[in-house]
Backbone as CSV, one residue per row, in Angstrom:
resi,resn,N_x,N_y,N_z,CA_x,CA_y,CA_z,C_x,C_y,C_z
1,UNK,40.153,-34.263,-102.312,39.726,-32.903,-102.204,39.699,-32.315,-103.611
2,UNK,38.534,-31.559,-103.883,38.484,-31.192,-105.789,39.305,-29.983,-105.304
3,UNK,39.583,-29.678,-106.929,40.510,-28.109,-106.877,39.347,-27.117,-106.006
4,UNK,38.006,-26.934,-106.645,37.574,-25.995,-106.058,37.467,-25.433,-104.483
5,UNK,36.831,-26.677,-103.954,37.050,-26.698,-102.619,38.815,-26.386,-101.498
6,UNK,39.757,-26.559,-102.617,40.915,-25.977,-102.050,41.249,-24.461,-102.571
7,UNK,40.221,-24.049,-103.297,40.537,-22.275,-103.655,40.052,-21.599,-102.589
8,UNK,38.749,-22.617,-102.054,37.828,-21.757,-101.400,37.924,-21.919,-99.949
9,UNK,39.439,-22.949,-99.391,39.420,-23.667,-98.221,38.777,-24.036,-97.435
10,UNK,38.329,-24.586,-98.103,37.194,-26.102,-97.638,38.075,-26.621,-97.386
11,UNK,37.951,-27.614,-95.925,38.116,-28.847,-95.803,37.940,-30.026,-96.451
12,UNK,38.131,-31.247,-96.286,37.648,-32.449,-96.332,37.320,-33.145,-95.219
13,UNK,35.809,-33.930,-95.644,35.187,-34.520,-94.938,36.138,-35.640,-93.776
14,UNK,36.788,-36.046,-94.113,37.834,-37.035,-93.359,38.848,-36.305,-92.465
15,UNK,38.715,-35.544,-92.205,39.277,-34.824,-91.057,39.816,-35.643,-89.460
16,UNK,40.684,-35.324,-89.682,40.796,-35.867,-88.342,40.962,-37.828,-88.174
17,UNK,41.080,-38.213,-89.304,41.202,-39.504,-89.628,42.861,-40.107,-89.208
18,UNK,43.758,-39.191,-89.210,45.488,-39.038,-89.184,45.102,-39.651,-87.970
19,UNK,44.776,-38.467,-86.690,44.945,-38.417,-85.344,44.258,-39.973,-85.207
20,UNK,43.159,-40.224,-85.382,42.845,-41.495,-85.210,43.268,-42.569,-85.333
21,UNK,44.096,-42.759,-86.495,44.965,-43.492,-86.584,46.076,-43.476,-86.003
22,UNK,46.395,-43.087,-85.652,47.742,-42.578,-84.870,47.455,-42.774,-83.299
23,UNK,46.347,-42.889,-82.660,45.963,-42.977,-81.958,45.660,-44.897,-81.695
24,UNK,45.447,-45.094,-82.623,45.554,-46.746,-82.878,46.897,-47.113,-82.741
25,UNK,47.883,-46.527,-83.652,48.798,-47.065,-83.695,50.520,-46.844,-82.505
26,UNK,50.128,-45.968,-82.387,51.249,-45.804,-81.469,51.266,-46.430,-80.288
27,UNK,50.316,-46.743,-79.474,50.227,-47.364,-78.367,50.547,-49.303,-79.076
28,UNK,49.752,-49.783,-80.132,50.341,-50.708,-80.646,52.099,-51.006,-80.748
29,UNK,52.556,-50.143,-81.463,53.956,-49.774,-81.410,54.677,-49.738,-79.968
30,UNK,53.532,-49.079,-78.703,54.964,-49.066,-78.201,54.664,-50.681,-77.474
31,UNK,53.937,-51.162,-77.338,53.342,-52.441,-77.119,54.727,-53.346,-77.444
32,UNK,54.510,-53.370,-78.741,55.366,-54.808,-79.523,56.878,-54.244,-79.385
33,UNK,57.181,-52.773,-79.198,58.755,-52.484,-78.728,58.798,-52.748,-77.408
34,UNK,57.978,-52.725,-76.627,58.089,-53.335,-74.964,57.774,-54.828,-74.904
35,UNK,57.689,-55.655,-75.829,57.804,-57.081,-75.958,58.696,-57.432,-76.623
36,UNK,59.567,-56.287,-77.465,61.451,-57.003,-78.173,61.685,-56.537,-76.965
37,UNK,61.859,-55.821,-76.283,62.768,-55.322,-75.151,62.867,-57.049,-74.099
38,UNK,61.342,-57.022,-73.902,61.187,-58.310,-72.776,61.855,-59.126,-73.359
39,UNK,61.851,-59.726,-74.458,62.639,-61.012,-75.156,64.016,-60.803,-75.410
40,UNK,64.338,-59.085,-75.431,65.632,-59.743,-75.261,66.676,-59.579,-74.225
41,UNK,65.624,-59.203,-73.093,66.334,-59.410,-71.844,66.247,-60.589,-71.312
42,UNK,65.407,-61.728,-71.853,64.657,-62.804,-71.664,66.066,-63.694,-72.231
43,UNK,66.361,-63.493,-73.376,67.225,-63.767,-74.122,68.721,-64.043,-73.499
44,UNK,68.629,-62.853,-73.400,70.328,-62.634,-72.462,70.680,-62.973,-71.057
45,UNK,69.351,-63.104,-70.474,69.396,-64.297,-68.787,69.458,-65.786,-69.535
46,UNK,69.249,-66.197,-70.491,68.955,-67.399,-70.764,70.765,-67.824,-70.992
47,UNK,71.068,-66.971,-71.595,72.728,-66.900,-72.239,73.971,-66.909,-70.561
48,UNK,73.137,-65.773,-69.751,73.462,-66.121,-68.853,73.740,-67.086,-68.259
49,UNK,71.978,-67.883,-68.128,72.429,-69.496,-67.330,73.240,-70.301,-68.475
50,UNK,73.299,-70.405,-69.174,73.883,-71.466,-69.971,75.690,-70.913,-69.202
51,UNK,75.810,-69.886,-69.469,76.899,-69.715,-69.217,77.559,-70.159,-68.097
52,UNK,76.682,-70.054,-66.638,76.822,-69.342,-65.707,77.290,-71.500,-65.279
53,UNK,76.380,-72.489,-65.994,76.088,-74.010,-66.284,77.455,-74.074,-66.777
54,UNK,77.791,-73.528,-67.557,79.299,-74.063,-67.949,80.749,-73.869,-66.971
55,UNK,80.523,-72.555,-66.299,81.540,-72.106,-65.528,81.410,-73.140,-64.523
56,UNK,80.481,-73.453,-63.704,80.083,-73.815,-62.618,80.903,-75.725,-62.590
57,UNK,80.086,-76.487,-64.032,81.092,-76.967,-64.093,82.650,-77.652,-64.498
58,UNK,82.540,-76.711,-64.798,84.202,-76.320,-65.108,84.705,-76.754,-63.645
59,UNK,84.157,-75.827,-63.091,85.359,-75.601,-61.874,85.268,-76.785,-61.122
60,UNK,84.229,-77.582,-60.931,83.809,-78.984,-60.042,84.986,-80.337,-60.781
61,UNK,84.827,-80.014,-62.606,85.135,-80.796,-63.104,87.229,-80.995,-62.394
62,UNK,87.432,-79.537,-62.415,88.746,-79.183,-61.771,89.000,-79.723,-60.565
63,UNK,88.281,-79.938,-60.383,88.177,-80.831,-58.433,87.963,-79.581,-57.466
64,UNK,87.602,-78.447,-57.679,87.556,-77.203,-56.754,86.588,-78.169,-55.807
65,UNK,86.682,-77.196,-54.751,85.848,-77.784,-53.591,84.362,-77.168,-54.047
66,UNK,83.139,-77.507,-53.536,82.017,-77.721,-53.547,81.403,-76.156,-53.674
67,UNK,81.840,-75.627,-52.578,81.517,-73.882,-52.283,82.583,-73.058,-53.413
68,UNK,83.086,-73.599,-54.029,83.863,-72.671,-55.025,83.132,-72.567,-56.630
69,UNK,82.842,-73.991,-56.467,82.377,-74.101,-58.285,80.555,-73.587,-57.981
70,UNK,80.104,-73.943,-56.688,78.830,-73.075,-56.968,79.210,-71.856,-56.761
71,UNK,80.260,-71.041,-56.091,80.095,-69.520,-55.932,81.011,-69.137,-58.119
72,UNK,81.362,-70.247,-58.344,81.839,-69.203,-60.001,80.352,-69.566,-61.144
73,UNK,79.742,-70.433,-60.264,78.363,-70.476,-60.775,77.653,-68.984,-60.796
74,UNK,77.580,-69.070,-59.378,76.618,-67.918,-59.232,77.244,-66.541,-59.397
75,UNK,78.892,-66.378,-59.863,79.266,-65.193,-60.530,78.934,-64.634,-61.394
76,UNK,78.197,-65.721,-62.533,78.074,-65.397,-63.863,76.466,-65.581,-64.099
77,UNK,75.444,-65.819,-62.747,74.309,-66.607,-63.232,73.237,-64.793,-62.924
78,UNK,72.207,-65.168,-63.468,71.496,-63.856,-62.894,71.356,-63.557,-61.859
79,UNK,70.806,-62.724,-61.275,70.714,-62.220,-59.787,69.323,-63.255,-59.753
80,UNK,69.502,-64.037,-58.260,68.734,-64.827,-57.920,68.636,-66.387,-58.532
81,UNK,69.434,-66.475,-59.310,69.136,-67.901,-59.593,69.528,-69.228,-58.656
82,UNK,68.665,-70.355,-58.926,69.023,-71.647,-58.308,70.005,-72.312,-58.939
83,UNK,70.959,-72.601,-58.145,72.347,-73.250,-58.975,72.378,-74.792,-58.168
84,UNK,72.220,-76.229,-58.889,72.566,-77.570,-58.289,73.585,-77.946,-58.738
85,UNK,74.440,-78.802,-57.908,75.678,-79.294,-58.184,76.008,-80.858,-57.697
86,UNK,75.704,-81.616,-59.063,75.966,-82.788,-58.411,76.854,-83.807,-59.293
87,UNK,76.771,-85.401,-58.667,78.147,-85.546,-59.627,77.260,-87.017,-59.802
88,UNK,77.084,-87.115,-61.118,76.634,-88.415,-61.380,77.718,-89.778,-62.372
89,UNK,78.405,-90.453,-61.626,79.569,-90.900,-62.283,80.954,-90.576,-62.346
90,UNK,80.844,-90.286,-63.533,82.495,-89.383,-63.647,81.790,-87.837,-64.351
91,UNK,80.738,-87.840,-64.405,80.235,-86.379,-64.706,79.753,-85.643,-63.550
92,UNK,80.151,-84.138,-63.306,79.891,-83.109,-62.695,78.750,-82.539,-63.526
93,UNK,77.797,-82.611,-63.083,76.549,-81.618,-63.594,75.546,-80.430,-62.652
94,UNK,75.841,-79.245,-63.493,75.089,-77.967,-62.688,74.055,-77.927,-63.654
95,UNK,73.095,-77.330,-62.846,71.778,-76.846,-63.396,71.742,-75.357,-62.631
96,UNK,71.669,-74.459,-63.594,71.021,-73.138,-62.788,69.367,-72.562,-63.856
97,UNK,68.862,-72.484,-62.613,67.397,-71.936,-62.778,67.198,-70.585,-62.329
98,UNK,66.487,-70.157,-63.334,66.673,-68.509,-62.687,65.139,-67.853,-63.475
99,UNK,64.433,-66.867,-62.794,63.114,-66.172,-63.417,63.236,-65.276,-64.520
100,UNK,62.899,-65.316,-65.204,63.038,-64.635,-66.183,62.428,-62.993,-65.942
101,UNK,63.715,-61.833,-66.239,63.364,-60.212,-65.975,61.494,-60.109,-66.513
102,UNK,61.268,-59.050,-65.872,59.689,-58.951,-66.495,58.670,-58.464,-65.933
103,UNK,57.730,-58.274,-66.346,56.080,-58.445,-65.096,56.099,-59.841,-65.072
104,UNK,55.559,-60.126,-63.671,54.704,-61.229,-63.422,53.818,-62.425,-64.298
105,UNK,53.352,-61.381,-65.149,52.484,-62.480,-66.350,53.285,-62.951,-67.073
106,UNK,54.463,-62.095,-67.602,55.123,-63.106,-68.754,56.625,-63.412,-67.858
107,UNK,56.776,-63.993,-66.966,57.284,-64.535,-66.237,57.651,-66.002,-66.476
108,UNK,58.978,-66.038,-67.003,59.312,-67.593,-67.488,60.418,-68.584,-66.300
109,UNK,60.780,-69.295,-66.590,61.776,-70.286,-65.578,62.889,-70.359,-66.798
110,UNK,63.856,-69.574,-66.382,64.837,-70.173,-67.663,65.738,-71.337,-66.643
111,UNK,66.162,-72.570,-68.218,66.818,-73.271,-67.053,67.852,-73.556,-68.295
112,UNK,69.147,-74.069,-67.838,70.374,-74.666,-68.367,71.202,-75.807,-67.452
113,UNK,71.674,-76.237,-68.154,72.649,-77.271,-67.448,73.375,-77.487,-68.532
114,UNK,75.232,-78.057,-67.572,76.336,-78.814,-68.406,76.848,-79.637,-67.237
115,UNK,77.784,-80.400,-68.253,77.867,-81.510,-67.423,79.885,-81.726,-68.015
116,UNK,80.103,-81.497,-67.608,81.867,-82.387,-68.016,82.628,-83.177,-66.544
117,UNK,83.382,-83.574,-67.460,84.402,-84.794,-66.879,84.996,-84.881,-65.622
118,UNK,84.681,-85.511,-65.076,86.160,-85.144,-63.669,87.070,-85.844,-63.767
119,UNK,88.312,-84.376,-63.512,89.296,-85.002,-63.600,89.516,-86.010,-63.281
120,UNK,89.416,-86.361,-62.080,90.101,-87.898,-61.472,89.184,-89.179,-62.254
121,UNK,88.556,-88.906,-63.450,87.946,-89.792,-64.291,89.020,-90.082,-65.652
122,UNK,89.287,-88.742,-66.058,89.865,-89.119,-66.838,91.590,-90.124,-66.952
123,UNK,91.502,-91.282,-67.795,92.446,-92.537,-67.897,92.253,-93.635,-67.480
124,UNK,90.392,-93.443,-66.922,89.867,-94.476,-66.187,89.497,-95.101,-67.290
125,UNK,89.337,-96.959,-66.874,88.825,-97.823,-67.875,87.356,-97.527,-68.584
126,UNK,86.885,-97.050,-67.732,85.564,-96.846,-68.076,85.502,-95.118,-69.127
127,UNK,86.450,-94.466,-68.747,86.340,-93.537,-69.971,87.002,-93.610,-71.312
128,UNK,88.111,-94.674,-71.309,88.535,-95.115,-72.399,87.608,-96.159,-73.126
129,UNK,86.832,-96.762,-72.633,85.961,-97.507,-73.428,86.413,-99.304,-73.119
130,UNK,87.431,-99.097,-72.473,88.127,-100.798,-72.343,86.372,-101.507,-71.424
131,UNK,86.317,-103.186,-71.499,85.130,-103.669,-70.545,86.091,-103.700,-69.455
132,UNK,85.215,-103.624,-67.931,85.692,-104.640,-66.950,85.541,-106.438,-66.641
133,UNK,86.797,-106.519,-66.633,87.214,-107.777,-66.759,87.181,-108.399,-65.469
């Protein structure tokens, strides 16, 4: 804007260029803050199952009965998740699967699993490493 045209308050030709932009950008903005939000609720169900995989077997590994280590599963797992419980060996392994918070489109499968020892394994030949003879 020259000096003169601000003695005489004139405008400038670009008027209204702010709002336009601003008009671009804010809806951008709130866009990509409503996609950290999704990720990190996305985030924290994921932390969930892992967690929810460790408790679960924990408690199997303890020898709890069957309906106990999936219900401390599903204490800690998201609302709605699939919790399996099975025992392959001397390992207890859970898997919990659960949907990820969200709309529909960005709709993920979070999944986790752990796996530890059962007790009545451990001092066995086969977890000490000795062959069978």
């Amino acid at each position: 804007m020259r000096s003169s045209d601000r003695l005489r308050g004139r405008r400038p030709r670009d008027t209204g260029s702010v709002t336009a932009e601003a008009a671009i950008a804010v809806p951008a903005l709130v866009v990509f803050a409503m996609a950290l939000v999704w990720a990190l609720t996305a985030a924290a169900a994921q932390i969930q199952c892992v967690d929810a995989a460790r408790s679960g077997a924990r408690a199997a590994a303890r020898s709890e009965p069957y309906a106990v280590a999936v219900g401390a599963a599903r204490a800690v797992a998201p609302q709605g998740a699939r919790i399996t419980l099975l025992r392959a060996g001397d390992l207890w392994r859970v898997r919990v699967e659960a949907r990820a918070p969200g709309p529909g489109a960005l709709s993920l499968t979070l999944r986790a699993e752990a796996a530890a020892l059962a007790e009545d394994a451990v001092g066995s030949a086969a977890v000490r490493g000795e062959a069978a003879r």
